[in-house]
N, CA, C and O of each residue as an XYZ file, in Angstrom:
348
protein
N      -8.502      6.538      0.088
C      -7.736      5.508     -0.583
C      -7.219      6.028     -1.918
O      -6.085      5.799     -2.339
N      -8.264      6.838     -2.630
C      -7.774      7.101     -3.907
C      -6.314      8.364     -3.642
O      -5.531      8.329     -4.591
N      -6.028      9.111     -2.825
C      -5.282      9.948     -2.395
C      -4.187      8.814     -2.117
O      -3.400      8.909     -3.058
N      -3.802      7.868     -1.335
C      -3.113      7.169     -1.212
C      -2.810      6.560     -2.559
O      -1.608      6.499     -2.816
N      -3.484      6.181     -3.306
C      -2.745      5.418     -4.626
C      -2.064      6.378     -5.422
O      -0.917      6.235     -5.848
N      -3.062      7.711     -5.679
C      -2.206      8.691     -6.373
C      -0.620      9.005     -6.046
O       0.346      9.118     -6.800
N      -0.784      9.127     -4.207
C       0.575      9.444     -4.147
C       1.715      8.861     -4.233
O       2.827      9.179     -4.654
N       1.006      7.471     -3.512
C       1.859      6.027     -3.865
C       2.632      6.085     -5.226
O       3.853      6.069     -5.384
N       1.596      6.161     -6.220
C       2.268      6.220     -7.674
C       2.903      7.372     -8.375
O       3.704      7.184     -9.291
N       2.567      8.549     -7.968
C       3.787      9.730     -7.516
C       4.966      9.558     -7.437
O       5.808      9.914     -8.262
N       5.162      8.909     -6.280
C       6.609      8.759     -5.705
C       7.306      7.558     -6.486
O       8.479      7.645     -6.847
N       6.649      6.613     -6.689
C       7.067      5.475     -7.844
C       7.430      5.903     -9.302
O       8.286      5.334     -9.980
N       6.391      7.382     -9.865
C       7.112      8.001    -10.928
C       8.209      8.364    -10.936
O       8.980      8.209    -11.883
N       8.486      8.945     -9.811
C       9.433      9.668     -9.975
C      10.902      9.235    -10.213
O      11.884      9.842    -10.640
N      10.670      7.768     -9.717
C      12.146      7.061     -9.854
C      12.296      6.530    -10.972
O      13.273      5.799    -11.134
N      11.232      6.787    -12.208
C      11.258      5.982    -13.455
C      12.909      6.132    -13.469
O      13.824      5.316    -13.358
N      12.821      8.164    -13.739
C      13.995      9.108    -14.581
C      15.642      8.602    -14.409
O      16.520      8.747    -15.260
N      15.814      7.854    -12.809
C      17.106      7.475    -12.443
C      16.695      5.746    -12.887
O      16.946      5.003    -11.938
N      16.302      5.228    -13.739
C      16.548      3.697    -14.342
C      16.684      3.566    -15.670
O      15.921      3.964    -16.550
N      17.630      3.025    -15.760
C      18.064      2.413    -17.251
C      16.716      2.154    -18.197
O      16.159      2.815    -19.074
N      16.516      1.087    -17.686
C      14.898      0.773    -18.545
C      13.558      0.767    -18.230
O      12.844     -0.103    -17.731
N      13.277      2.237    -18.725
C      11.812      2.882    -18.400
C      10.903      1.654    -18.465
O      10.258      1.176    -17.532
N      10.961      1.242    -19.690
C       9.740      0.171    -19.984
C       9.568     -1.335    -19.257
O       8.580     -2.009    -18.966
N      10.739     -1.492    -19.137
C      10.888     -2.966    -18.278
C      10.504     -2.588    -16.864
O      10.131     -3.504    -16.132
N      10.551     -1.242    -16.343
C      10.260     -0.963    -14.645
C       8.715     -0.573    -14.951
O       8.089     -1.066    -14.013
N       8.091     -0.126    -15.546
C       6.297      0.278    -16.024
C       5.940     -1.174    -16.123
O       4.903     -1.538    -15.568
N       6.699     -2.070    -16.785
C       6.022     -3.423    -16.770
C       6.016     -4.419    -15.736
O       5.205     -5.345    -15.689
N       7.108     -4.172    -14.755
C       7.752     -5.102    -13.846
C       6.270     -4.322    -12.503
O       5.402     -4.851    -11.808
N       6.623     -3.181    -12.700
C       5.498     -2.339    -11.185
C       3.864     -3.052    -11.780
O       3.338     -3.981    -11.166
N       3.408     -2.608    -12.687
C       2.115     -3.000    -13.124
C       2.150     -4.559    -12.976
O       0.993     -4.979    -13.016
N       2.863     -5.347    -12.855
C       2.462     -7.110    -12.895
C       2.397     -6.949    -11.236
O       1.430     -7.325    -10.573
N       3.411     -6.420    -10.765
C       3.264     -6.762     -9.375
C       2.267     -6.357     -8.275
O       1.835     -6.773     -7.200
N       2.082     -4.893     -9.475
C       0.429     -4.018     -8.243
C      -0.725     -5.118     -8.837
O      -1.671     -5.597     -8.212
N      -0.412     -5.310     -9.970
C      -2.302     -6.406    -10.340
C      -2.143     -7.466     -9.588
O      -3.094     -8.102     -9.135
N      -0.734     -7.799     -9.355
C      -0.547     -9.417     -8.747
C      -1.051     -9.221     -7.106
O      -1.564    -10.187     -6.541
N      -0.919     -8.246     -6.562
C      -0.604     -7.714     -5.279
C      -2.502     -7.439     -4.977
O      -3.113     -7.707     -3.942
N      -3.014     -6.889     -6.152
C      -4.548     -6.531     -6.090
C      -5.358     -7.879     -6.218
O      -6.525     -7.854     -5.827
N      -4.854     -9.041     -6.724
C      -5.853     -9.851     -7.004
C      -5.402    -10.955     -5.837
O      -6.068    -11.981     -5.974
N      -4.676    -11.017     -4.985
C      -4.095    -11.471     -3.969
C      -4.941    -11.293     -2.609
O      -5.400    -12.154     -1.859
N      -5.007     -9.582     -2.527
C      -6.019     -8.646     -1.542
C      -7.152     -9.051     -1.777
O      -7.781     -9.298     -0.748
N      -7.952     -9.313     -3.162
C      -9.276     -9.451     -3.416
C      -9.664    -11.088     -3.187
O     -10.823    -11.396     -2.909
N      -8.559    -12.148     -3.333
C      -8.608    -13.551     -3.264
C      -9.008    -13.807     -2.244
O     -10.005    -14.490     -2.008
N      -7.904    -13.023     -1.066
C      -7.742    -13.393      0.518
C      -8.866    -12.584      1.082
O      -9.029    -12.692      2.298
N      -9.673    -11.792      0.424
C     -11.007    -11.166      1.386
C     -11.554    -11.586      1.067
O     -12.287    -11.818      2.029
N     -12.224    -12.320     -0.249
C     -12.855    -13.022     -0.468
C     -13.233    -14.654      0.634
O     -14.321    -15.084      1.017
N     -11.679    -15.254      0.881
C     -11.752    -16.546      1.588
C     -12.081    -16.066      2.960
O     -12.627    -16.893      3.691
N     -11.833    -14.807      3.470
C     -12.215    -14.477      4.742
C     -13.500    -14.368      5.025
O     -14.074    -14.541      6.101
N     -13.974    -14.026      3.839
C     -15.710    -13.893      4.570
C     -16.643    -14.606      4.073
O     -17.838    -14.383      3.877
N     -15.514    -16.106      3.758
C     -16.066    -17.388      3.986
C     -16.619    -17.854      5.513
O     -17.500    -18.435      6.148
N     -15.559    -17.226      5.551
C     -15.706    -18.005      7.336
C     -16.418    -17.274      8.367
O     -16.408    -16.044      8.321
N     -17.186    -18.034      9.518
C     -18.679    -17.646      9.745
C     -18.420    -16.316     10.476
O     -19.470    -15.735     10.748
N     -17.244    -15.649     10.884
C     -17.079    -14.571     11.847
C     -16.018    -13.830     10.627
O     -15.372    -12.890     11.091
N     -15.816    -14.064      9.473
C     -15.278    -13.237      8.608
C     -15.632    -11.604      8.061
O     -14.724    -11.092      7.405
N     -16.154    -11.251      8.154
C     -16.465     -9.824      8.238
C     -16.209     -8.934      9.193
O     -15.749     -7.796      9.278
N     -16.720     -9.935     10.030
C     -15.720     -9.361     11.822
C     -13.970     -8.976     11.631
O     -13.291     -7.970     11.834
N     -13.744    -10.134     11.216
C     -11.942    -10.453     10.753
C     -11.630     -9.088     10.082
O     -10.706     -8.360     10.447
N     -12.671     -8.747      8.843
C     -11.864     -7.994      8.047
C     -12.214     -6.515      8.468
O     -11.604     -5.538      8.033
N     -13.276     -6.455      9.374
C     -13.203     -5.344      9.731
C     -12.176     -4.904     11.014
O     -11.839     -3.740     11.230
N     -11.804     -5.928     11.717
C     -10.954     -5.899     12.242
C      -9.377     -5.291     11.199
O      -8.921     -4.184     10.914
N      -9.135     -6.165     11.023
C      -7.976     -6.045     10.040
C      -8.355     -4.340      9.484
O      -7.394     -3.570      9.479
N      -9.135     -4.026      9.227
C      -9.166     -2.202      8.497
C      -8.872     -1.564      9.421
O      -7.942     -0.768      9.291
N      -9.642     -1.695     10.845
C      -9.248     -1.113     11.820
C      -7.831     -0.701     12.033
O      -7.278      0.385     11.863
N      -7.391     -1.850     12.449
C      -5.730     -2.115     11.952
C      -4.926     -0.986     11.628
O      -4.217     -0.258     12.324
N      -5.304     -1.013      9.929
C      -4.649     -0.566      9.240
C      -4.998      0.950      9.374
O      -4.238      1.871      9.076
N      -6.214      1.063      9.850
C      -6.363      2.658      9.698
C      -5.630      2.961     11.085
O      -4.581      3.541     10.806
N      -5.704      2.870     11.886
C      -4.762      2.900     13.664
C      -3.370      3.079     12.491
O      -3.223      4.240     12.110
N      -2.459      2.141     11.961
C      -1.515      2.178     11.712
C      -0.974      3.319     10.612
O       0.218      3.628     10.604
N      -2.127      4.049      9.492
C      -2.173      5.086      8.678
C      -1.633      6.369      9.650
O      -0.619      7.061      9.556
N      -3.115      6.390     10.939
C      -2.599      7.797     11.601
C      -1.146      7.993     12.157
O      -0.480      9.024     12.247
N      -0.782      6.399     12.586
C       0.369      6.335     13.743
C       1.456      7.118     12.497
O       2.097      8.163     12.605
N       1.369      6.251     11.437
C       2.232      7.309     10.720
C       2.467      8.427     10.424
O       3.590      8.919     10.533
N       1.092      9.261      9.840
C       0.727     10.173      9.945
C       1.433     11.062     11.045
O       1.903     12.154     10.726
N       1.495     10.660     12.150
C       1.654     11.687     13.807
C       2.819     11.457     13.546
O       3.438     12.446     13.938
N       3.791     10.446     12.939
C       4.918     10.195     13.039
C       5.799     11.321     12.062
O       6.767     12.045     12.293
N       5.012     11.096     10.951
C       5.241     11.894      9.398
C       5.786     13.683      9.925
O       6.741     14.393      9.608
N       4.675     13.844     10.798
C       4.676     15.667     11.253
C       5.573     15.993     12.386
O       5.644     17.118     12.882
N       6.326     14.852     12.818
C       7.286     14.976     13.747
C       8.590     15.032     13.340
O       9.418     15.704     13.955
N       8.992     14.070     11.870
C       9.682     14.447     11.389
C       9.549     14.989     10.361
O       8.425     15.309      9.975
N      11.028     15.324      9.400
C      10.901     15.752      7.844
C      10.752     14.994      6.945
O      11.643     14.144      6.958
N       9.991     14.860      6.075
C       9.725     13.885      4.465
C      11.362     13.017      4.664
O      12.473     13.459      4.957
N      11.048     12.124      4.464
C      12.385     11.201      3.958
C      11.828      9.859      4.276
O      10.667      9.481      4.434
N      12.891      9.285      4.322
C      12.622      7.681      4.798
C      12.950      7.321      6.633
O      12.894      6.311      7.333
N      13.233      8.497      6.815
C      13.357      8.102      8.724
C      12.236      7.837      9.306
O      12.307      7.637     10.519
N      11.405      7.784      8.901
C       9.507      6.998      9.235
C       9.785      5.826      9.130
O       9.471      5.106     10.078
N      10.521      5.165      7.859
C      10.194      3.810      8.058
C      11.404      3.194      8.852
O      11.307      1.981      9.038
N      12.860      3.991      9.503
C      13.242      2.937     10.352
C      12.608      3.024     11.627
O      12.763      4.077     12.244
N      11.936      2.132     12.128
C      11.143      2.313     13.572
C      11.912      1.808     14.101
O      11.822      1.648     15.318
C-alpha cells in the first residue's frame, strides 16, 4: 500500500509544474485525499457494524486485490500511458 501511495503521489507531482496555481492544486488534492480517507475509514467502520461485516470487507479487499493484479497483467502488455484505463 505504502508503494501505491508513493507512486500515486508521484504522478500527481508531477502535474503540479503544468498549473497555474501551485498552491491552490496542493490545497484542493490534500482536502480531497483527507476527505476521500475519512470517508474509507467512516464506511469500514459502519460495515463491521453489521453481524457478517468483516466477511463484507474482506470480501471487498479481495476485490480489490483481483482487480490490482488484473491491472498489473494489463500494465505489462502494454506501454505506460493511459491505454489501461480505456477498457
Amino acid at each position: 500500500m505504502g508503494i501505491f501511495g508513493f507512486s500515486h503521489g508521484y504522478v500527481h507531482g508531477t502535474d503540479i509544474p503544468h498549473i497555474s496555481d501551485v498552491w491552490e492544486y496542493i490545497i484542493g488534492f490534500t482536502i480531497t485525499t483527507l476527505g476521500l480517507h475519512v470517508i474509507r475509514a467512516v464506511g469500514g467502520l459502519l460495515i463491521l457494524e453489521e453481524k457478517s461485516g468483516r466477511k463484507h470487507l474482506r470480501a471487498l479487499g479481495a476485490v480489490t486485490s483481483f482487480i490490482g493484479i488484473y491491472l498489473l497483467l494489463r500494465l505489462k502488455s502494454e506501454p505506460l500511458g493511459m491505454g489501461i484505463l480505456a477498457m
